[in-house]
C-alpha positions as a Markdown table, in Angstrom:
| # | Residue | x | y | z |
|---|---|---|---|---|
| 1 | Unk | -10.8 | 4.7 | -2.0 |
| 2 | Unk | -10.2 | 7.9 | -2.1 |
| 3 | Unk | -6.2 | 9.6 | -2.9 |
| 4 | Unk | -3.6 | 7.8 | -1.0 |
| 5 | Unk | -4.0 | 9.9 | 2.6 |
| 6 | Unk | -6.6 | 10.3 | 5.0 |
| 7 | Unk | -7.7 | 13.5 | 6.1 |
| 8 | Unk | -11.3 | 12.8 | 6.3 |
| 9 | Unk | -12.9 | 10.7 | 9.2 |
| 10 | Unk | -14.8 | 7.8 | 8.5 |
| 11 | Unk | -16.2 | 5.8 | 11.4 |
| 12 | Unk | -15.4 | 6.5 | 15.1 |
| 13 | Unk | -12.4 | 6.9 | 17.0 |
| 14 | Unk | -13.3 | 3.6 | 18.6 |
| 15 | Unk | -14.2 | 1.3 | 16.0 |
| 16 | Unk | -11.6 | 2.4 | 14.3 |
| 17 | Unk | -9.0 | 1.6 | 16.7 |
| 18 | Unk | -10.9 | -1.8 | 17.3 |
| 19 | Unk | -10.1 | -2.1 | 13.3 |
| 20 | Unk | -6.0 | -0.9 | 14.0 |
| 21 | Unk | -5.6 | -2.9 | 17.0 |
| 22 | Unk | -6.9 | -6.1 | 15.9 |
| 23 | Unk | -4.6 | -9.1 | 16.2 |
| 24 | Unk | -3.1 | -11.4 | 12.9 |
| 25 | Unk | -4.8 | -14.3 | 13.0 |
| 26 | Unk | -2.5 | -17.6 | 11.7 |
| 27 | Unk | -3.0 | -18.5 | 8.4 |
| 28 | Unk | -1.6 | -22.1 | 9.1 |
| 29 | Unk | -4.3 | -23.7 | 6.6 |
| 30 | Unk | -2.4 | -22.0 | 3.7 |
| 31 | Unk | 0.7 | -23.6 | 1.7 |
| 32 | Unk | 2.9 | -20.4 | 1.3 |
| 33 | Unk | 5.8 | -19.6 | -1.2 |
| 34 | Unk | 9.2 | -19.9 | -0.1 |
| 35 | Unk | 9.6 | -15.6 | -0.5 |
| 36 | Unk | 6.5 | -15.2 | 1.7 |
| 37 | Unk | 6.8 | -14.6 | 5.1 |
| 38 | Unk | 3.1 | -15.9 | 6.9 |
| 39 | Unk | 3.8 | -13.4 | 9.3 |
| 40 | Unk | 2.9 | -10.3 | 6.5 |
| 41 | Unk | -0.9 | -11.6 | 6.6 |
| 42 | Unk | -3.5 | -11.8 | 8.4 |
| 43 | Unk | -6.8 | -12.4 | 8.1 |
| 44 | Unk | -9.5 | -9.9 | 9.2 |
| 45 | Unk | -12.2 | -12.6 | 8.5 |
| 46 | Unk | -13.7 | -15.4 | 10.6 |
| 47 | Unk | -13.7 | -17.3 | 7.4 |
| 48 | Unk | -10.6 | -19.4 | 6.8 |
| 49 | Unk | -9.3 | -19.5 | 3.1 |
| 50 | Unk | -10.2 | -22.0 | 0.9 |
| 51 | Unk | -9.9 | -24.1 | -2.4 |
| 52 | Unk | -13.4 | -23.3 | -3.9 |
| 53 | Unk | -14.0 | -20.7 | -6.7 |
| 54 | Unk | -13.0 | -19.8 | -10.0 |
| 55 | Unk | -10.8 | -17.1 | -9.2 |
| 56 | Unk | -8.8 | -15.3 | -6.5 |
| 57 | Unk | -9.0 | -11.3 | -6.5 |
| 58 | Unk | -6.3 | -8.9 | -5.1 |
| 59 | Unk | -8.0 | -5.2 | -3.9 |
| 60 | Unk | -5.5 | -2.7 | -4.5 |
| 61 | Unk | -5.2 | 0.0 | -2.0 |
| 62 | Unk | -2.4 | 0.9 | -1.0 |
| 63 | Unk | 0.1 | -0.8 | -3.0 |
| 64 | Unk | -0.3 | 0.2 | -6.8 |
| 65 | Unk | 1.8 | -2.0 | -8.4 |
| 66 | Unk | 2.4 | -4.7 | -10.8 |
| 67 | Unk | 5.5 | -6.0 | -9.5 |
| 68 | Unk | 7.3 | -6.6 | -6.0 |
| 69 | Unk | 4.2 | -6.8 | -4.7 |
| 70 | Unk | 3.9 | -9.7 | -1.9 |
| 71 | Unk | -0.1 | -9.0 | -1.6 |
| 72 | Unk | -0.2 | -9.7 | -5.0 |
| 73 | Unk | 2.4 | -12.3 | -5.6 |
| 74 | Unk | 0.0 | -13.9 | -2.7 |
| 75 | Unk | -3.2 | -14.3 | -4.5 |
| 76 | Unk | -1.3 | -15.2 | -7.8 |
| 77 | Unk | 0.1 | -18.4 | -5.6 |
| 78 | Unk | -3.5 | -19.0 | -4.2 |
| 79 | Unk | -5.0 | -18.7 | -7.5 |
| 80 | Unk | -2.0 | -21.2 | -8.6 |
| 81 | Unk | -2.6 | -23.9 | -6.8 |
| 82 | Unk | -6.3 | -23.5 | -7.0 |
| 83 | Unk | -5.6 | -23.7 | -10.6 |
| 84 | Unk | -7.9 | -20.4 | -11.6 |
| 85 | Unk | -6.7 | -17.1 | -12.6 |
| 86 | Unk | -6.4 | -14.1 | -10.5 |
| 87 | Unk | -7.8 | -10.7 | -10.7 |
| 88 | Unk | -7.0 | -7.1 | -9.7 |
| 89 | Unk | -9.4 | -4.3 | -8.5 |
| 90 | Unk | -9.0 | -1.0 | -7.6 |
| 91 | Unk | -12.0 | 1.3 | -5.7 |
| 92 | Unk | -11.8 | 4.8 | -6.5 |
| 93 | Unk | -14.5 | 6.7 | -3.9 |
| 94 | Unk | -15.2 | 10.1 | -5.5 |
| 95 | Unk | -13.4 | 12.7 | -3.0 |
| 96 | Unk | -14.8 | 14.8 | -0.2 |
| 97 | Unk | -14.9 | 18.6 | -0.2 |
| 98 | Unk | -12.2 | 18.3 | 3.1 |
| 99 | Unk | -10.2 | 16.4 | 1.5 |
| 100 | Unk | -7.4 | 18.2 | 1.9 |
| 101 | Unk | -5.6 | 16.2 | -0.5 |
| 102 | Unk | -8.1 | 16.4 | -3.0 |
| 103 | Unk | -6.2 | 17.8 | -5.7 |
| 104 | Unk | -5.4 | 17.3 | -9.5 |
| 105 | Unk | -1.8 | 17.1 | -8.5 |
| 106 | Unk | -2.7 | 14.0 | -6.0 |
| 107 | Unk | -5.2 | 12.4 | -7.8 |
| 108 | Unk | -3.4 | 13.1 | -12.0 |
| 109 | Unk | -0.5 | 11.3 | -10.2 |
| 110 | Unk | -2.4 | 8.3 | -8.7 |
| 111 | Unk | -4.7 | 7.6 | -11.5 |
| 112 | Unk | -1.5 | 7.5 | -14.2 |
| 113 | Unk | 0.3 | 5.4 | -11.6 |
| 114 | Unk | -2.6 | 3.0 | -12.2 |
| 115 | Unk | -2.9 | 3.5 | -15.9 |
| 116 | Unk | 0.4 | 1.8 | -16.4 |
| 117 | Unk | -0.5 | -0.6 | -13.4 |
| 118 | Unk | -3.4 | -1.7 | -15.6 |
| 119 | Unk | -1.1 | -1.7 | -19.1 |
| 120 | Unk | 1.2 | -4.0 | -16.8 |
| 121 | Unk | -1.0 | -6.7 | -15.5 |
| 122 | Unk | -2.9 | -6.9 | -19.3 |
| 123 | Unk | 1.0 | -8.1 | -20.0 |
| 124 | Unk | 0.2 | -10.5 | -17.9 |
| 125 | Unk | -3.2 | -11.4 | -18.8 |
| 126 | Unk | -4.6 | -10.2 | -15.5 |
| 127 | Unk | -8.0 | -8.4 | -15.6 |
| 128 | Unk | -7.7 | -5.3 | -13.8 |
| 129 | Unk | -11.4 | -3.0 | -12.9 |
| 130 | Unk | -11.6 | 0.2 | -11.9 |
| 131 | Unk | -14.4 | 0.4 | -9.6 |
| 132 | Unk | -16.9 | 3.5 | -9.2 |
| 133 | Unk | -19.7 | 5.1 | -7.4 |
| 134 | Unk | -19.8 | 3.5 | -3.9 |
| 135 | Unk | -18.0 | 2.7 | -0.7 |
| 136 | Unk | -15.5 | -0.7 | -1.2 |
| 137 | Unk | -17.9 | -2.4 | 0.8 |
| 138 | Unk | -20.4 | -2.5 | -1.6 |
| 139 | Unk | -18.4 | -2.6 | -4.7 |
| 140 | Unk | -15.4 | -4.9 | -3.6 |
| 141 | Unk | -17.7 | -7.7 | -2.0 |
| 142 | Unk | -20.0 | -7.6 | -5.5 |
| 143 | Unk | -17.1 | -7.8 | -7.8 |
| 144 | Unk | -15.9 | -11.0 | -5.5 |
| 145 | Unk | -19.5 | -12.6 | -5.9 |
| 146 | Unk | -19.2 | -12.1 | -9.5 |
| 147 | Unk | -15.8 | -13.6 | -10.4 |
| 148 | Unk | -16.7 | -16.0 | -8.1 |
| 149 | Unk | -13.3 | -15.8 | -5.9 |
| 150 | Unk | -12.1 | -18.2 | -3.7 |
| 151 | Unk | -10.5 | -15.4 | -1.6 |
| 152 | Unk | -9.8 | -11.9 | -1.6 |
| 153 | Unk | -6.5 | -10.4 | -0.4 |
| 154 | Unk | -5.6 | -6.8 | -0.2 |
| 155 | Unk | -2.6 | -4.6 | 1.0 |
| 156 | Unk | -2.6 | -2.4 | 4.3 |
| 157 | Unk | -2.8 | 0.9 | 5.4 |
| 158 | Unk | -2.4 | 2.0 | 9.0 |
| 159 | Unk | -4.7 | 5.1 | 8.2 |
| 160 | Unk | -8.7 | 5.1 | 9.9 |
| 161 | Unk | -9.9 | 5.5 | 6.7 |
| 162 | Unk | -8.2 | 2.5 | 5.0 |
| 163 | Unk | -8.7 | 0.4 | 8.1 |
| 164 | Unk | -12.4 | 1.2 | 8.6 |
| 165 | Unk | -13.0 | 0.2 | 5.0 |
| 166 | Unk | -10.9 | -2.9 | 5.2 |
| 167 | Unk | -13.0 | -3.7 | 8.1 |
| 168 | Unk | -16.6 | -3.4 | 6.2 |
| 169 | Unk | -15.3 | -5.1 | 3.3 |
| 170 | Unk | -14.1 | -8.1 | 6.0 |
| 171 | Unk | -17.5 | -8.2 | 7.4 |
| 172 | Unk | -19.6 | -8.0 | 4.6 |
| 173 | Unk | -17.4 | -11.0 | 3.0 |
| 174 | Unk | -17.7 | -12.8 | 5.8 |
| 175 | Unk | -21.2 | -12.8 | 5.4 |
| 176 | Unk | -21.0 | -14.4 | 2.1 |
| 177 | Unk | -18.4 | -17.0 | 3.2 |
| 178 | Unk | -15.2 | -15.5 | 1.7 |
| 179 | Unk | -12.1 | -14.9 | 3.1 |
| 180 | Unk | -10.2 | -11.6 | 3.6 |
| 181 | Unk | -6.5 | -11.9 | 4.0 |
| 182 | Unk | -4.6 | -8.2 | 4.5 |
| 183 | Unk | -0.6 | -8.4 | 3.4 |
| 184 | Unk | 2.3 | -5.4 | 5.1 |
| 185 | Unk | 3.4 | -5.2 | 1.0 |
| 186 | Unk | 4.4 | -1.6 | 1.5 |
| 187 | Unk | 6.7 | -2.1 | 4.8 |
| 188 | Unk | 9.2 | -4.3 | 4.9 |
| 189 | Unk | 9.0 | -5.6 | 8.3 |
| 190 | Unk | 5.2 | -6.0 | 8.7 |
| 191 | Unk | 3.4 | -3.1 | 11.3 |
| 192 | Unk | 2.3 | -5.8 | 13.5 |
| 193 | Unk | 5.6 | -7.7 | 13.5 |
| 194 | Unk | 7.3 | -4.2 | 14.2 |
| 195 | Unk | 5.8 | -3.8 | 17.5 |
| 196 | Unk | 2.8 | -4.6 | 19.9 |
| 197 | Unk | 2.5 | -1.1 | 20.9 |
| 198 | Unk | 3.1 | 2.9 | 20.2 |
| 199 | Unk | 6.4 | 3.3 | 20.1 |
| 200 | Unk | 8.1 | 6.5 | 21.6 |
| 201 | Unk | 10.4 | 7.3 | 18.7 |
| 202 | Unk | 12.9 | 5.4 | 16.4 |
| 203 | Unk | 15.6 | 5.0 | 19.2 |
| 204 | Unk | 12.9 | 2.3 | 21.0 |
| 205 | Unk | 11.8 | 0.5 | 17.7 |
| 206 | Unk | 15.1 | 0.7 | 15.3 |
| 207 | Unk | 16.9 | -2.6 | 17.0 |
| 208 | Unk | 13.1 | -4.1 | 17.2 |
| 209 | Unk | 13.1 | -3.3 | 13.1 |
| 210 | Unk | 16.7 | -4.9 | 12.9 |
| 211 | Unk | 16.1 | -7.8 | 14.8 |
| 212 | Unk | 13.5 | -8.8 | 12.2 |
| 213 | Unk | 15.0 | -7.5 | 9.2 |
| 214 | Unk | 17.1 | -11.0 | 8.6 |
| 215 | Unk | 13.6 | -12.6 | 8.4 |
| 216 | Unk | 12.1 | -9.9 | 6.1 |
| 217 | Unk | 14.4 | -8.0 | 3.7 |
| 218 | Unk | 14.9 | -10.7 | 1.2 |
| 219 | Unk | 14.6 | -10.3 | -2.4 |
| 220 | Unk | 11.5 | -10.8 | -4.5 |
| 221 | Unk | 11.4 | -14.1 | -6.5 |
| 222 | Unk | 13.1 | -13.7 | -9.5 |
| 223 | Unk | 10.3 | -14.8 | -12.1 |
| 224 | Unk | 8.0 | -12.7 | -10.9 |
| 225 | Unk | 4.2 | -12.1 | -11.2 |
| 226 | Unk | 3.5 | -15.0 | -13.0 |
| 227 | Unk | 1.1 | -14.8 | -15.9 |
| 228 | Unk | -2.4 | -16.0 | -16.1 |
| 229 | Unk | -3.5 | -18.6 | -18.4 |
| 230 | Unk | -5.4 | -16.9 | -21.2 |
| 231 | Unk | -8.1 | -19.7 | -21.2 |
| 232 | Unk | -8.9 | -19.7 | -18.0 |
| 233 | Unk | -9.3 | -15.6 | -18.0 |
| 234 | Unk | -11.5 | -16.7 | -21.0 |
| 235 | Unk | -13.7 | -18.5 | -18.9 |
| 236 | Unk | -14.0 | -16.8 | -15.7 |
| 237 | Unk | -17.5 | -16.0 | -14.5 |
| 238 | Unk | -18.9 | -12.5 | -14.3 |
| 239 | Unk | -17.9 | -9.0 | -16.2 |
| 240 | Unk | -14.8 | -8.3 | -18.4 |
| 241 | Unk | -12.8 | -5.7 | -18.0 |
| 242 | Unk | -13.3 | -3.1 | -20.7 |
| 243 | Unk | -12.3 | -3.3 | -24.3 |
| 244 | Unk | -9.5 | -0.3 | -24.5 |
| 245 | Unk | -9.0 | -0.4 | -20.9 |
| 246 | Unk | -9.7 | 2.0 | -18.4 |
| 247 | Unk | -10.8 | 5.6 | -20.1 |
| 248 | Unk | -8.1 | 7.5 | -17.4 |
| 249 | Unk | -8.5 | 10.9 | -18.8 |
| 250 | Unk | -12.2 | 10.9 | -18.7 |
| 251 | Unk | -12.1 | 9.5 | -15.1 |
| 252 | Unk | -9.8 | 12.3 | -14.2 |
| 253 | Unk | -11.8 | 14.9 | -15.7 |
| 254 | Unk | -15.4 | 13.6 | -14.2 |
| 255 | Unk | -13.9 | 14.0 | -10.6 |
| 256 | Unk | -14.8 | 17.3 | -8.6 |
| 257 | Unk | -11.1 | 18.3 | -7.0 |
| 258 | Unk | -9.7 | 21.3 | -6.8 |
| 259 | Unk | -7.4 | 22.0 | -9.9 |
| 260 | Unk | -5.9 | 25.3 | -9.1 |
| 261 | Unk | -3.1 | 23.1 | -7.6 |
| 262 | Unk | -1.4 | 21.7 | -10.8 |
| 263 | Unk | 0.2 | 18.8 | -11.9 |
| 264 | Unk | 3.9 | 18.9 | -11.5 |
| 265 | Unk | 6.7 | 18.5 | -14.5 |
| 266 | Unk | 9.7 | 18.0 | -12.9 |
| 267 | Unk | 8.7 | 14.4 | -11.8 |
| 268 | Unk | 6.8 | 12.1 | -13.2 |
| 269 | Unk | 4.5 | 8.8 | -12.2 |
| 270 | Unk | 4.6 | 5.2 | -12.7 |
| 271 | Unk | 7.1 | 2.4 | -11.6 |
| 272 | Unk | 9.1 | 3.0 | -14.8 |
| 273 | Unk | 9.7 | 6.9 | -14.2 |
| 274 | Unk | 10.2 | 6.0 | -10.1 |
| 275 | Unk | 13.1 | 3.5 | -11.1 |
| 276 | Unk | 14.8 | 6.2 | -13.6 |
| 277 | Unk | 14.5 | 8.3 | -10.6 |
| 278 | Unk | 16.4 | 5.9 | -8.5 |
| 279 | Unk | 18.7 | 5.3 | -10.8 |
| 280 | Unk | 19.9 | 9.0 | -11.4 |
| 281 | Unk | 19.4 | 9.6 | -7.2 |
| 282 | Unk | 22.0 | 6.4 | -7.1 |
| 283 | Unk | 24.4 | 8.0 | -9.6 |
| 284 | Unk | 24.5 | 11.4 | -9.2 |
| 285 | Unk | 22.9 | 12.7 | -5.0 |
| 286 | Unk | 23.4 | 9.0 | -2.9 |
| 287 | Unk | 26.9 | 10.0 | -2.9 |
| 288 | Unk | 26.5 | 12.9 | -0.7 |
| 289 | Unk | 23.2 | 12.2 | 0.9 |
| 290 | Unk | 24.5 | 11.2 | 4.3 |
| 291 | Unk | 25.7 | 14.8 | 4.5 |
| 292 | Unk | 23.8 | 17.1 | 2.9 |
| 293 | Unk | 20.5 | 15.8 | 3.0 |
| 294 | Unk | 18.7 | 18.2 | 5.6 |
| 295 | Unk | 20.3 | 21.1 | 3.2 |
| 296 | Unk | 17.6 | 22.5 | 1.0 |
| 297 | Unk | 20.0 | 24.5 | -1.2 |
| 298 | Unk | 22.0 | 21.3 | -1.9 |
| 299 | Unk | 20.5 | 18.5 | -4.7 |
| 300 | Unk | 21.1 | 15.6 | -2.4 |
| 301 | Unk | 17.7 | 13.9 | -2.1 |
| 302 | Unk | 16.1 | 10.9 | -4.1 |
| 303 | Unk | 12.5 | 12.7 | -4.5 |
| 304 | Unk | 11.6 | 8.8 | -3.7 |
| 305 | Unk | 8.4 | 9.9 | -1.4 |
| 306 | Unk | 5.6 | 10.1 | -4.2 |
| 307 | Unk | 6.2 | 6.8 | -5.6 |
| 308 | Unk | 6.7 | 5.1 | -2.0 |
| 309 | Unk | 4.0 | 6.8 | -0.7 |
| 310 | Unk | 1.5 | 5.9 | -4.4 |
| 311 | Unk | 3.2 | 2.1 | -3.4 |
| 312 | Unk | 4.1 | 2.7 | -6.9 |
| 313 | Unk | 7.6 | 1.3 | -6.3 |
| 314 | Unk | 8.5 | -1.0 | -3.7 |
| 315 | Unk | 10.4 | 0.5 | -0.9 |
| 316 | Unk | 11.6 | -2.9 | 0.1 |
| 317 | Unk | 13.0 | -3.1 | -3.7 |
| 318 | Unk | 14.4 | -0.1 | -3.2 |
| 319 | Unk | 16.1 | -0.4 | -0.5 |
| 320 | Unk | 17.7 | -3.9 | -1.5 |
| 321 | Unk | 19.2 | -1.7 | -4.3 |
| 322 | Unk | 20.6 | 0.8 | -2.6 |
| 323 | Unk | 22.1 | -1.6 | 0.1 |
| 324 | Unk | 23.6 | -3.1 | -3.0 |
| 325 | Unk | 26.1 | -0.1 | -3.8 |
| 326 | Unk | 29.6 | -1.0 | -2.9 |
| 327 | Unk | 30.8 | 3.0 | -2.1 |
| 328 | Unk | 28.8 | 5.8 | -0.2 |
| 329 | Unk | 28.3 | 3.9 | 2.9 |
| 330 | Unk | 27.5 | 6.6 | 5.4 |
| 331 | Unk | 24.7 | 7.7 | 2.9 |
| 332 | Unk | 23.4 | 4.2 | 2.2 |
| 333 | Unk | 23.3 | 3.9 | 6.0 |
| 334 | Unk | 21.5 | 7.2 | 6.0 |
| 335 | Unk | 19.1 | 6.0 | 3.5 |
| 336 | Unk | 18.1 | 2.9 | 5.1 |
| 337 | Unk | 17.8 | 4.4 | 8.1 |
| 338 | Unk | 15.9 | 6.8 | 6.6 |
| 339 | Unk | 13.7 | 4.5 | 4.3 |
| 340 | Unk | 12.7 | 1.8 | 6.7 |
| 341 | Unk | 13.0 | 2.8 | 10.3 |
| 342 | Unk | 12.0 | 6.3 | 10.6 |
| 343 | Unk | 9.2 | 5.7 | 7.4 |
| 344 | Unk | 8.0 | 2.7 | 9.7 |
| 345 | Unk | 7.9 | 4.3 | 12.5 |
| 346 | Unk | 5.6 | 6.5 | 10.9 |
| 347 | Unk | 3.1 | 3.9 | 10.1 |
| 348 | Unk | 3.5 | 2.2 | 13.4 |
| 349 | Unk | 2.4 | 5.7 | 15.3 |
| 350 | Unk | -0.8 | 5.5 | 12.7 |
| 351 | Unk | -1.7 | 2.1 | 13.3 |
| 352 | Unk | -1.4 | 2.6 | 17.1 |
| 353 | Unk | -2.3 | 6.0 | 17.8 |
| 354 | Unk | -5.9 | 6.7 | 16.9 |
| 355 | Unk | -5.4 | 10.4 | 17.2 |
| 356 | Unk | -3.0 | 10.3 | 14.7 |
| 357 | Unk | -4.2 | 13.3 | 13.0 |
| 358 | Unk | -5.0 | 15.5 | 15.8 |
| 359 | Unk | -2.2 | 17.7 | 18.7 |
| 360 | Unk | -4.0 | 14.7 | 21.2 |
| 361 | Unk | -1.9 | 12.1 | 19.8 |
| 362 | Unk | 1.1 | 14.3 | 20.2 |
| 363 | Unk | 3.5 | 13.1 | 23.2 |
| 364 | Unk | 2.7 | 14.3 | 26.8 |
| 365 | Unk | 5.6 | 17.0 | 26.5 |
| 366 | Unk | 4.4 | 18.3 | 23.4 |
| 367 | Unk | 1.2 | 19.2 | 24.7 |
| 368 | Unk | 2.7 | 20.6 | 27.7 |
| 369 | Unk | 4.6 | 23.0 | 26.2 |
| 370 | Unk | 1.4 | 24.0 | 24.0 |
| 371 | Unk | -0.3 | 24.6 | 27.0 |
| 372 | Unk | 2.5 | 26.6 | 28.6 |
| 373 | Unk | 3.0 | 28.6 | 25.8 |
| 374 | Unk | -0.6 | 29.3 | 24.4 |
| 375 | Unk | -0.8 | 32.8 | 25.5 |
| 376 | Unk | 2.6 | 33.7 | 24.0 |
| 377 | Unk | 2.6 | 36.6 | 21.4 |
């Protein structure tokens, strides 16, 4: 995959939207954890899970993450009760030239967002591989045959790109006999739990979020990402990840992006540095958020976007923090309001407008008023 935003078209219009539009299938077959709501999955594959393999392997998309991840806290419970371990991958496509977000700011952030993601699940004795030099459908379905997995879960991504991909990489497991299950880990009420349809604006889907937020804004379970078993890591079929772990810097440097726009200093990546971030947003700017957040001369936001938008910290995580502050509560309501209706209203106009990108997916009105006003000096 390529940087975390799709300004590139892969596939059609149409098959994309066939890939957006398609409906969760139940996964009633499947014993779930009591934090895991079956209504976050579904499964793009005519294949059912099962109970045969020597491991289960997460693809990482959109999610990077070690922790408060339900797409991977999933395939750690499959490959629990299947009594095998469970393994992490990651597909990194080289970029295209209009790639707009082809950058060394985009892709230094990403890649040391993953570096830590690696250092956390080797913690946890979970192999992580970086993959390289073709499409996931060729690399994500190989490294499954491999390992031999069971299953294969991945996160979501309402973008065509992500969604075309997720698609190939559904058929050409299917062909093979191996589930696909996709998990909402980066919304916290699930896309296609949100709503059925495009929804005009956050005053028609905010009580639809709110009526499901009972059922979905729960905490994470406490213990975890539970560790693998050493011995049975020891013993899984196919390649190891590599001795040293991933060589980042080299990867970085071997990629063609434009690197006139720089790395920034001011923030940096990684769960750990978006927590800090949190932390000092929660001490020192919640308290006068709810007012002065639109006002660019005033220090009142949480700079939160990178690391949500990386999946490098959990905005459902987030969010359970900040609704945990006893004082600011116009500017906790501003946040959450902020955070998971008007960010998930964002992702359902992706997922169900397939001209997302373009002034044709913009409302009637808007086009209108274009129109009227084309010829305006």
């Amino acid at each position: 995959m390529s940087c975390n935003g799709d300004k590139k078209r892969s596939g059609s219009t149409e098959e994309s939207a066939a890939a957006g539009s398609k409906k969760p299938k139940a996964g009633s077959s499947l014993a779930f954890p009591d934090y895991f709501v079956p209504g976050r999955m579904r499964v793009l594959t005519t294949t059912t899970p099962q109970a045969s393999g020597k491991s289960v392997l997460y693809w990482m998309v959109r999610d990077q993450r070690a922790d408060d991840n339900y797409a991977l806290l999933l395939a750690r419970h499959l490959a629990s009760q299947q009594n095998v371990p469970v393994a992490v991958c990651f597909n990194l496509t080289p970029p295209t030239p209009e790639d707009s977000l082809a950058t060394l700011r985009a892709y230094g952030w990403m890649l040391k967002g993953l570096k830590e993601v690696e250092a956390a699940l080797k913690a946890k004795n979970v192999p992580f591989f970086l993959l390289q030099g073709g499409t996931p459908s060729e690399m994500v379905p190989a490294l499954a045959s491999e390992l031999q997995a069971s299953s294969v879960i991945t996160d979501f991504s309402p973008l065509r790109e992500a969604l075309v991909h997720a698609q190939a990489v559904a058929t050409s497991l299917d062909r093979a006999g191996r589930p696909l299950l996709q998990v909402d880990a980066h919304n916290i009420v699930p896309v296609w739990q949100a709503s059925p349809k495009l929804e005009v604006g956050a005053r028609t889907i905010r009580k639809k979020i709110h009526d499901l937020l009972p059922t979905y804004f729960k905490p994470f379970p406490v213990e975890g990402l539970l560790p693998n078993d050493p011995a049975a890591v020891a013993g899984m079929p196919g390649r190891k990840p590599r001795d040293g772990g991933v060589e980042w810097e080299k990867v970085l440097a071997g990629l063609t992006i434009d690197r006139s726009v720089k790395e920034i200093d001011w923030l940096q990546p990684g769960a750990a540095a978006g927590w800090a971030n949190l932390d000092g947003f929660i001490e020192k700017r919640l308290k006068i958020f709810a007012e002065k957040r639109n006002d660019p001369t005033e220090a009142a936001i949480s700079h939160m976007s990178p690391y949500f938008n990386f999946g490098q910290v959990s905005v459902q995580a987030a969010m359970l923090k900040v609704k945990g502050v006893k004082r600011y509560h116009d500017s906790v309501a501003a946040f959450v309001e902020e955070g998971v209706v008007r960010r998930e209203l964002s992702d359902n106009f992706c997922f169900y407008q397939p001209k997302y990108d373009s002034l044709e997916g913009a409302a009637g009105w808007a086009q209108e008023t274009l129109r009227v006003h084309a010829a305006d000096e």
